[in-house]
Backbone bond lengths (Angstrom), bond angles and torsions (degrees), N, CA, C in turn:
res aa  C-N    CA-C-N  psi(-1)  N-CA   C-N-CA  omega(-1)  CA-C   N-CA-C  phi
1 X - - - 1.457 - - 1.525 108.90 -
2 X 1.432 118.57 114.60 1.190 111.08 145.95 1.434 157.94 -12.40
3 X 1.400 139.58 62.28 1.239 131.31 -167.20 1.680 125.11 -77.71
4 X 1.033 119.89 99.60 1.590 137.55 165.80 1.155 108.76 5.26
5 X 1.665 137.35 126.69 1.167 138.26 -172.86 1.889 103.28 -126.52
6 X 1.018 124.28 83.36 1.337 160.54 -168.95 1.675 111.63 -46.91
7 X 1.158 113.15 64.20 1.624 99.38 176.59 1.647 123.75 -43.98
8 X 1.050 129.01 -35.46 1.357 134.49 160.59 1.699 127.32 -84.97
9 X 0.828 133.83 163.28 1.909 128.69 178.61 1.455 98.28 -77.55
10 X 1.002 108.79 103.37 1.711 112.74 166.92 1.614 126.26 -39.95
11 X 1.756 98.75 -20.23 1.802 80.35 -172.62 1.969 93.78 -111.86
12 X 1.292 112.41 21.66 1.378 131.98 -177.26 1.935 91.65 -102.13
13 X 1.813 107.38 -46.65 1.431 96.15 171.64 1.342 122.55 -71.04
14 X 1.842 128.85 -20.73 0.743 102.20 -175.62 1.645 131.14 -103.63
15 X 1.816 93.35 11.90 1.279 115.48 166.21 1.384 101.23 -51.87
16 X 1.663 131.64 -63.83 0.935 141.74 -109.85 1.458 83.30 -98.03
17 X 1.250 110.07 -31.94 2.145 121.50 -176.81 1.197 98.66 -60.80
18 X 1.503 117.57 -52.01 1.672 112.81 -173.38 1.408 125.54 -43.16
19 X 1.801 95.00 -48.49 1.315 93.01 178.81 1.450 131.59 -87.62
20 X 1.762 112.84 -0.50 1.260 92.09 -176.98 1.612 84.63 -100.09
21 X 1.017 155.46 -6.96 1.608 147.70 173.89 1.581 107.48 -65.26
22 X 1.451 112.56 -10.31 1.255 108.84 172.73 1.414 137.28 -87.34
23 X 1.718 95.73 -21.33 1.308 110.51 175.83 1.978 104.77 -105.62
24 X 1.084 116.56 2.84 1.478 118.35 -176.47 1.211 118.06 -73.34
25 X 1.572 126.99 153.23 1.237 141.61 -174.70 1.302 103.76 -143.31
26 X 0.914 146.03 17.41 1.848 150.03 160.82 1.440 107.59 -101.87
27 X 1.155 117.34 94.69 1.606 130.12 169.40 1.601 114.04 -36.71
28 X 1.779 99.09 -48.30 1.574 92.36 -172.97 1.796 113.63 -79.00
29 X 1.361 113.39 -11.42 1.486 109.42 -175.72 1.721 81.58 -80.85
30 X 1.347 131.67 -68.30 1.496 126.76 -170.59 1.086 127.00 -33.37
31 X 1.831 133.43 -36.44 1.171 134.18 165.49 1.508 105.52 -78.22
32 X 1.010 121.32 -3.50 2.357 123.85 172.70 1.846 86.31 -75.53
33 X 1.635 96.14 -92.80 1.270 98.24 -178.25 1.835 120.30 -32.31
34 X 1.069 151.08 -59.89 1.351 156.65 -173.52 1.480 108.55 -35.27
35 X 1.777 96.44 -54.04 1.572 104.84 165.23 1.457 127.63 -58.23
36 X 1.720 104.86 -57.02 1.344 106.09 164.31 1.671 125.80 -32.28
37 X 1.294 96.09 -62.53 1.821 105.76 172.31 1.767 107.58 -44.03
38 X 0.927 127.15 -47.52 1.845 137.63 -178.26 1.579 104.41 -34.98
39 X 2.188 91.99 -63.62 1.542 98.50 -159.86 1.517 100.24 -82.34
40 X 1.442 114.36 -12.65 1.912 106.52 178.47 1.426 113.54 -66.08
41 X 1.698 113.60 -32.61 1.198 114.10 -179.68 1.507 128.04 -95.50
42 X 1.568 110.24 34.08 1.525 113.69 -165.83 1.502 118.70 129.33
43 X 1.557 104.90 -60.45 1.558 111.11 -151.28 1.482 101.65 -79.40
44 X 1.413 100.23 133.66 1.472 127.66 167.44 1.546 111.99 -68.93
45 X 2.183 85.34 129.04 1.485 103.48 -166.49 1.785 118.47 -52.76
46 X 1.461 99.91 -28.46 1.259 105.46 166.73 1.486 123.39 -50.94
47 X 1.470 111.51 -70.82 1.428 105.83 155.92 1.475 151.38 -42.05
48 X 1.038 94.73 -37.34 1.914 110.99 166.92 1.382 92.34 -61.99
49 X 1.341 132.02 -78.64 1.610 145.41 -178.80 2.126 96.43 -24.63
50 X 1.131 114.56 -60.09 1.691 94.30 -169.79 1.685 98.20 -98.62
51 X 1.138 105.65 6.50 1.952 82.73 171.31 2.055 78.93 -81.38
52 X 1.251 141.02 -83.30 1.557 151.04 -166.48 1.256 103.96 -46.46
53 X 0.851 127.81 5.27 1.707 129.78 177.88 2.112 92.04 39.10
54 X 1.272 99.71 63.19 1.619 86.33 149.41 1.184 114.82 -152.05
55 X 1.430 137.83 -150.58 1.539 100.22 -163.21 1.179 94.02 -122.51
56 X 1.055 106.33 160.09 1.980 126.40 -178.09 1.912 111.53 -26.56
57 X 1.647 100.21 -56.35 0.946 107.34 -150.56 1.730 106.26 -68.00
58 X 1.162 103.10 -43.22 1.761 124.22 161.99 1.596 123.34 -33.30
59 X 1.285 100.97 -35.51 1.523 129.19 -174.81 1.673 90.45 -59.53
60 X 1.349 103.95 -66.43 1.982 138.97 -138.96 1.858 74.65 -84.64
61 X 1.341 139.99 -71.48 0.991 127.55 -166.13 1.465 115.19 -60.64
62 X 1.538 130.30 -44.79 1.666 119.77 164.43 1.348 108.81 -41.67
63 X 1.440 111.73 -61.24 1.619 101.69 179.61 1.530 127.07 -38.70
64 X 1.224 97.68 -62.78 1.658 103.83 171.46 1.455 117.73 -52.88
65 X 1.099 136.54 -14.86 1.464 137.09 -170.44 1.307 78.54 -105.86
66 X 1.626 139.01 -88.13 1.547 109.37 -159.35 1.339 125.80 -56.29
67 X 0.965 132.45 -5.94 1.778 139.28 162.59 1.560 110.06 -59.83
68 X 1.568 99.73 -64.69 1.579 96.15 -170.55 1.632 131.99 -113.72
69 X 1.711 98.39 7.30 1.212 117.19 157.34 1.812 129.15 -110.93
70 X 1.489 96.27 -39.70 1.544 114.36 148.46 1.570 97.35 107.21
71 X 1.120 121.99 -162.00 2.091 99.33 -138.44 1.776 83.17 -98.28
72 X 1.469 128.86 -29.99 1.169 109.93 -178.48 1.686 123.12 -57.00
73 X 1.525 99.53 1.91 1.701 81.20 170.23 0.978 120.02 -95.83
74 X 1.181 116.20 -12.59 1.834 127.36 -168.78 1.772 92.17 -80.82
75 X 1.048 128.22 11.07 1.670 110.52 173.14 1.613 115.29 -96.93
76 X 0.738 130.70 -172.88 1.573 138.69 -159.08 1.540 114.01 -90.98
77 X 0.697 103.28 110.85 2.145 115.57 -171.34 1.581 98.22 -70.26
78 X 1.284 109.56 111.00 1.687 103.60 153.85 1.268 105.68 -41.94
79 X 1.639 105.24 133.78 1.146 127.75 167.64 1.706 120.14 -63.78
80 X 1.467 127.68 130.23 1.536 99.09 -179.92 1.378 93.34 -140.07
81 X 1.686 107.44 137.79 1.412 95.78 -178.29 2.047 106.22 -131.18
82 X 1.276 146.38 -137.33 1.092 142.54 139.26 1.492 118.26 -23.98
83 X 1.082 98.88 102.40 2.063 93.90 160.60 1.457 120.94 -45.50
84 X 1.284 102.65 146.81 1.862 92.41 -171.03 1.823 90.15 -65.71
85 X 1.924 100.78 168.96 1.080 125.28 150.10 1.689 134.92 -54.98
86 X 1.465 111.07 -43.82 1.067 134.53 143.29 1.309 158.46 -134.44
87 X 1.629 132.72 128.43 1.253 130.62 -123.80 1.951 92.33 -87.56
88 X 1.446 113.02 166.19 1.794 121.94 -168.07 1.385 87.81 -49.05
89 X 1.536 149.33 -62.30 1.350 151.59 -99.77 2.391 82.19 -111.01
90 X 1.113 118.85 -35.09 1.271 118.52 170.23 1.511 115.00 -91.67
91 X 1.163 121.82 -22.37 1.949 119.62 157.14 1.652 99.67 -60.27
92 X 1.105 123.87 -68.19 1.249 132.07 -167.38 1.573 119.20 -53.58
93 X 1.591 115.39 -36.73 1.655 111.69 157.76 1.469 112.51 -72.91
94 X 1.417 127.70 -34.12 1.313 128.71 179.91 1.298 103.68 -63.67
95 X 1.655 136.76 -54.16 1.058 129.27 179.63 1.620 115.93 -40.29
96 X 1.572 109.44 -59.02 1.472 137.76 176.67 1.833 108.16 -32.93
97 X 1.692 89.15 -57.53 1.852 75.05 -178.89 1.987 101.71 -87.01
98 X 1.173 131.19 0.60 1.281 117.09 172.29 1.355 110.87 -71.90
99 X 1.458 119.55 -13.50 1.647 131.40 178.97 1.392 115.60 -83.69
100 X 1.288 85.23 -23.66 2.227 89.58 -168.69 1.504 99.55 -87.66
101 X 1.512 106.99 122.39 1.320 112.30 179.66 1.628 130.67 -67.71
102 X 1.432 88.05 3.00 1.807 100.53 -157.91 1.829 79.64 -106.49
103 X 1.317 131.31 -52.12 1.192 125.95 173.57 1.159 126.87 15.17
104 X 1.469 119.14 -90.37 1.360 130.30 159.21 1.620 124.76 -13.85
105 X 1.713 127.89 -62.66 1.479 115.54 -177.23 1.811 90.08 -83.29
106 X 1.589 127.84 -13.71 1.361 116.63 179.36 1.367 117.51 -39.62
107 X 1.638 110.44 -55.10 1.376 135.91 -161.50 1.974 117.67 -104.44
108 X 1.558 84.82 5.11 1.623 76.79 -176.16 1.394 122.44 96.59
109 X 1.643 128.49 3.17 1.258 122.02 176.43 1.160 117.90 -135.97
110 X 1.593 102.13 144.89 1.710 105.43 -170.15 1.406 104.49 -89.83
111 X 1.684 134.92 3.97 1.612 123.57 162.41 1.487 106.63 -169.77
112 X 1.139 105.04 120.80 1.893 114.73 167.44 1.583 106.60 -41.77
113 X 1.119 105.61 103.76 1.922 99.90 162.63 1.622 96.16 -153.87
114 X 1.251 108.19 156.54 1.661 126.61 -173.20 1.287 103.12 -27.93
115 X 1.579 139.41 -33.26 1.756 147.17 -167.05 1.556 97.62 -70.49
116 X 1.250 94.54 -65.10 1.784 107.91 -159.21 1.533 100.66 -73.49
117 X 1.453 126.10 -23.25 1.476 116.39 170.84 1.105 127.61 -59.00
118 X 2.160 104.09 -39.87 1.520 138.91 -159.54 1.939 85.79 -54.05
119 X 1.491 97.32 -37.78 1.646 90.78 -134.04 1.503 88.32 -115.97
120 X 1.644 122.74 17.10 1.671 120.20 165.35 1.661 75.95 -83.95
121 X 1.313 112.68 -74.13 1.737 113.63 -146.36 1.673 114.35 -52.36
122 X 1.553 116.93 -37.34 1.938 116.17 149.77 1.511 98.15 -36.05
123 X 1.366 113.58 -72.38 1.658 96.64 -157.24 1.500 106.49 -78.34
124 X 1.136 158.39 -15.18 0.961 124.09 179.67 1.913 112.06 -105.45
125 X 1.311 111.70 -20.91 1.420 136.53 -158.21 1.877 112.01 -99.20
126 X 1.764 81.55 -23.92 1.845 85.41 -177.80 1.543 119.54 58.96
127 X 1.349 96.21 25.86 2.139 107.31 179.22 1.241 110.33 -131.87
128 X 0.929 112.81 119.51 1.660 124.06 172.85 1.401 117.70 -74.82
129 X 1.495 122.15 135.50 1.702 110.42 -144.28 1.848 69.28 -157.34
130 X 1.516 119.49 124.25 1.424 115.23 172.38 1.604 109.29 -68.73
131 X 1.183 115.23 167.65 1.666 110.72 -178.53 1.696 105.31 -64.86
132 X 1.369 123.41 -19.75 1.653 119.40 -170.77 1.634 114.49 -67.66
133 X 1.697 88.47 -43.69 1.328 113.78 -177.68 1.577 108.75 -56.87
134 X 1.212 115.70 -37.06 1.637 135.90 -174.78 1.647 101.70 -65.08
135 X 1.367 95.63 -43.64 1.767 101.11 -174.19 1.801 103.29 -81.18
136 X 1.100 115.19 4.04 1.886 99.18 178.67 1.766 72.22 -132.59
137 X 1.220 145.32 38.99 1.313 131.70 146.79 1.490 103.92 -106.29
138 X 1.485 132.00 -28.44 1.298 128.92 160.80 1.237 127.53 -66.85
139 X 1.552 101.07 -23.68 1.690 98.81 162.26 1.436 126.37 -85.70
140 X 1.247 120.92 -15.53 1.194 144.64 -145.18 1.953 83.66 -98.04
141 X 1.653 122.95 -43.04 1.526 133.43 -160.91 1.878 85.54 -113.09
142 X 1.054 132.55 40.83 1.121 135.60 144.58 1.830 104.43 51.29
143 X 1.363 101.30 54.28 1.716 130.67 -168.32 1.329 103.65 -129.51
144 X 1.315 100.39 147.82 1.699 109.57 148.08 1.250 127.02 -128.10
145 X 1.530 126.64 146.04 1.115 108.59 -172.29 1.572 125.32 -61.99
146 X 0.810 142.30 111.32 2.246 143.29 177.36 1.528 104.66 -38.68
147 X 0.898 119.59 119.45 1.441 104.80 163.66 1.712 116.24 -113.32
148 X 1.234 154.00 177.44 1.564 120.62 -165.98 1.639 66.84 -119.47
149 X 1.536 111.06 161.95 1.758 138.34 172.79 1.552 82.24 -89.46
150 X 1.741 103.45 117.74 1.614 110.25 144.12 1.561 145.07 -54.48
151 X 1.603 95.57 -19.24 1.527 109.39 -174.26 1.634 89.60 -169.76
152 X 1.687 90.28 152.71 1.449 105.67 171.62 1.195 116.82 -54.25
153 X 1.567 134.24 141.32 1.218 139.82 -160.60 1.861 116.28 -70.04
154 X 1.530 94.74 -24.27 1.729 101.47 179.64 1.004 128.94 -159.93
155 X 1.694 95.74 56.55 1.742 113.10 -163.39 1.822 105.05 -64.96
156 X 1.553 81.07 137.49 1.862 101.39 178.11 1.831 93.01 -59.31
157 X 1.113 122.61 -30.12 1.258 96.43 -160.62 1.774 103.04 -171.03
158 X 1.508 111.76 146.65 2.055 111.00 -159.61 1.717 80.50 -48.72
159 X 1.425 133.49 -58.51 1.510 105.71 -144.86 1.346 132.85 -36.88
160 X 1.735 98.98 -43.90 1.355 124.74 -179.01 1.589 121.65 -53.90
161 X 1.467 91.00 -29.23 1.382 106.51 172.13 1.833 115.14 -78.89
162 X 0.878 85.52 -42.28 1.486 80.49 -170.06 1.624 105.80 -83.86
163 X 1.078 123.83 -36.06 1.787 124.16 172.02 1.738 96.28 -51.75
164 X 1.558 120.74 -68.54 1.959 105.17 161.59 1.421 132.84 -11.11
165 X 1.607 108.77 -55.50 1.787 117.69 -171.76 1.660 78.17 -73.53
166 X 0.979 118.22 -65.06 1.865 110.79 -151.62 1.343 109.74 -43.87
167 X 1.599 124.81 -46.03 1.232 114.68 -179.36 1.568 106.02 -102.09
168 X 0.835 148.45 13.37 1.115 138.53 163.69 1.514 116.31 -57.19
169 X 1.227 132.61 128.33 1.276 128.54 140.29 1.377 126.61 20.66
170 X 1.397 145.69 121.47 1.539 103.05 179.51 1.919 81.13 -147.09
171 X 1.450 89.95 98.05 1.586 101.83 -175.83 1.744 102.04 -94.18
């Protein structure tokens, strides 16, 4: 078995563990370090690995990163992924006219749904946003999409229904 060849003094690293585990508030860096402290003071990575149920190799790589990178790397990386499409200050006017009831003949549309959003925020925003994306942006601005009723919900009888389609709207 291999024994660990320590660019730093191990009981200088695990001074250095004590004290920052003392001031810590991140659970997952505290159970890294806790382990770390195990194998600085003796215990084999193997062992540390099945008392923590994680695996050996994980053990041997924290170690090696607080040795020769030092414990601030072992903490948690902001996550970074795609920049949004659109920034809070353009959710927040989009929300604004999804509120205004007059909106709709304002801008040219006879009902808010994922299509007619896709193609407010192209025209006014210059961003292309697929219609799905449109439908978890109305959920996302505390919306739903409108859809218009084709026919009365429990017409006594077809006429009633069909005099509805005739004058209805027909966007």
């Amino acid at each position: 078995m291999k024994v660990r060849k320590y660019k730093n003094d191990p009981l200088e690293l695990d001074r250095k563990l004590k004290g920052i585990l003392k001031g810590n508030t991140d659970i997952e860096l505290g159970y890294k370090l806790s382990f770390i402290s195990m194998v600085l003071n003796g215990a084999l990575p193997k062992d540390v690995a099945e008392y923590c149920v994680h695996d050996e190799r994980a053990i041997q790589k924290w170690v090696k990163i607080a040795d020769e990178q030092g414990f601030d790397a072992l903490k948690r990386k902001k996550k970074e992924g795609r920049p949004p499409l659109l920034n809070p200050e353009q959710k927040a006017e989009i929300k604004a006219v999804l509120e205004d009831p007059n909106s709709l003949e304002e801008y040219g549309y006879c009902v808010w749904d994922g299509k007619t959003l896709s193609e407010f925020i192209k025209k006014w925003y210059d961003v292309d946003i697929s219609v799905r994306n449109c439908q978890y942006l109305f959920h996302e601005l505390g919306q739903s999409s409108k859809t218009p009723q084709t026919f009365p919900a429990h017409p006594e009888n077809s006429k009633v229904r069909e005099d509805f389609k005739k004058n209805s709207p027909n966007c």
